[in-house]
C-alpha positions as CSV (number, residue, x, y, z in Angstrom):
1,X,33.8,110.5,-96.8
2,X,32.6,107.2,-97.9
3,X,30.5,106.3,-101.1
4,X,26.9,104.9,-99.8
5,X,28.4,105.9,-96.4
6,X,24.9,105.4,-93.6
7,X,23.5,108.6,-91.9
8,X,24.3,110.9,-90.3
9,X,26.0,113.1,-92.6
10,X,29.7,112.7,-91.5
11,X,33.0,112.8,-92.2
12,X,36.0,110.8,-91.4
13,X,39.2,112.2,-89.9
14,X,42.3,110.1,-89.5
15,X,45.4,111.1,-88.0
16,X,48.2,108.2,-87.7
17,X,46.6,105.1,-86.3
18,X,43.6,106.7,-84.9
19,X,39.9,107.3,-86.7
20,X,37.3,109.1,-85.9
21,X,34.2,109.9,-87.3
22,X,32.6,113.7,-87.0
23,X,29.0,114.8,-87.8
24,X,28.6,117.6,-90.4
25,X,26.0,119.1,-88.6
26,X,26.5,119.1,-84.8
27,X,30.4,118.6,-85.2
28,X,30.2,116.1,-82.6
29,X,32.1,113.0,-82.4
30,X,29.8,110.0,-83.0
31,X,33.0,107.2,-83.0
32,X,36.9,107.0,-82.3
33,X,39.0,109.5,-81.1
34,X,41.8,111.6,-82.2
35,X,45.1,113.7,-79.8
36,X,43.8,116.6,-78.9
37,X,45.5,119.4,-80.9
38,X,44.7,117.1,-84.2
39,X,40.6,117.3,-83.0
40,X,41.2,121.1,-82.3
41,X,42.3,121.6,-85.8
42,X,40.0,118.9,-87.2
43,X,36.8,120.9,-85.9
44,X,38.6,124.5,-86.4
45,X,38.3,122.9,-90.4
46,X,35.4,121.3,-90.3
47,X,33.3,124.5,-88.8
48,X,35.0,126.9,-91.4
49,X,33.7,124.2,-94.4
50,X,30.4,122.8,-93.1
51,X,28.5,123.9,-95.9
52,X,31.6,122.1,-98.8
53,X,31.0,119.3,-96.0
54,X,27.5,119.2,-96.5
55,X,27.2,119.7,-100.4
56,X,30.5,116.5,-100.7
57,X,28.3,114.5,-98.6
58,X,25.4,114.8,-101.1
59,X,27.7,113.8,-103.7
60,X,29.1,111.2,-101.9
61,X,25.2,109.7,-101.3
62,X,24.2,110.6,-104.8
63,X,27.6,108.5,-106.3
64,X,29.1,111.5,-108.2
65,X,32.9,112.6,-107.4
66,X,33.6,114.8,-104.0
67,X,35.0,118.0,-104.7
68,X,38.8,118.7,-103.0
69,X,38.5,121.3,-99.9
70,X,41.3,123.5,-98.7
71,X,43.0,122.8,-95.9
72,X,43.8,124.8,-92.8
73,X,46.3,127.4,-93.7
């Protein structure tokens, strides 16, 4: 996530060259692409963390320090 980042609440997932950009809420992908197994365990993540998601994007608007969230195991 992105300081000041624009709406909707989203996160950013990266793997090698490729970007893309995944809303907290719906999960979808609103830009860029990622292989397919990284996106499977990208979402598998992001749906067991939406609400650390959520609360680091409020941070993240309100300018105050994300907190870290675990990784998949």
């Amino acid at each position: 996530m992105y300081f000041r980042d624009h709406s909707p609440a989203h996160f950013h997932a990266e793997y090698g060259e490729h970007e893309a950009l995944i809303e907290i809420e719906t999960l979808a992908v609103l830009r860029g692409d990622l292989p397919r197994r990284a996106m499977a365990l990208v979402l598998e993540w992001a749906a067991l963390h939406r609400q650390e998601l959520r609360a680091d994007w409020d941070r993240a608007r309100g300018g105050t320090p994300l907190e870290l969230i675990e990784p998949l195991e």
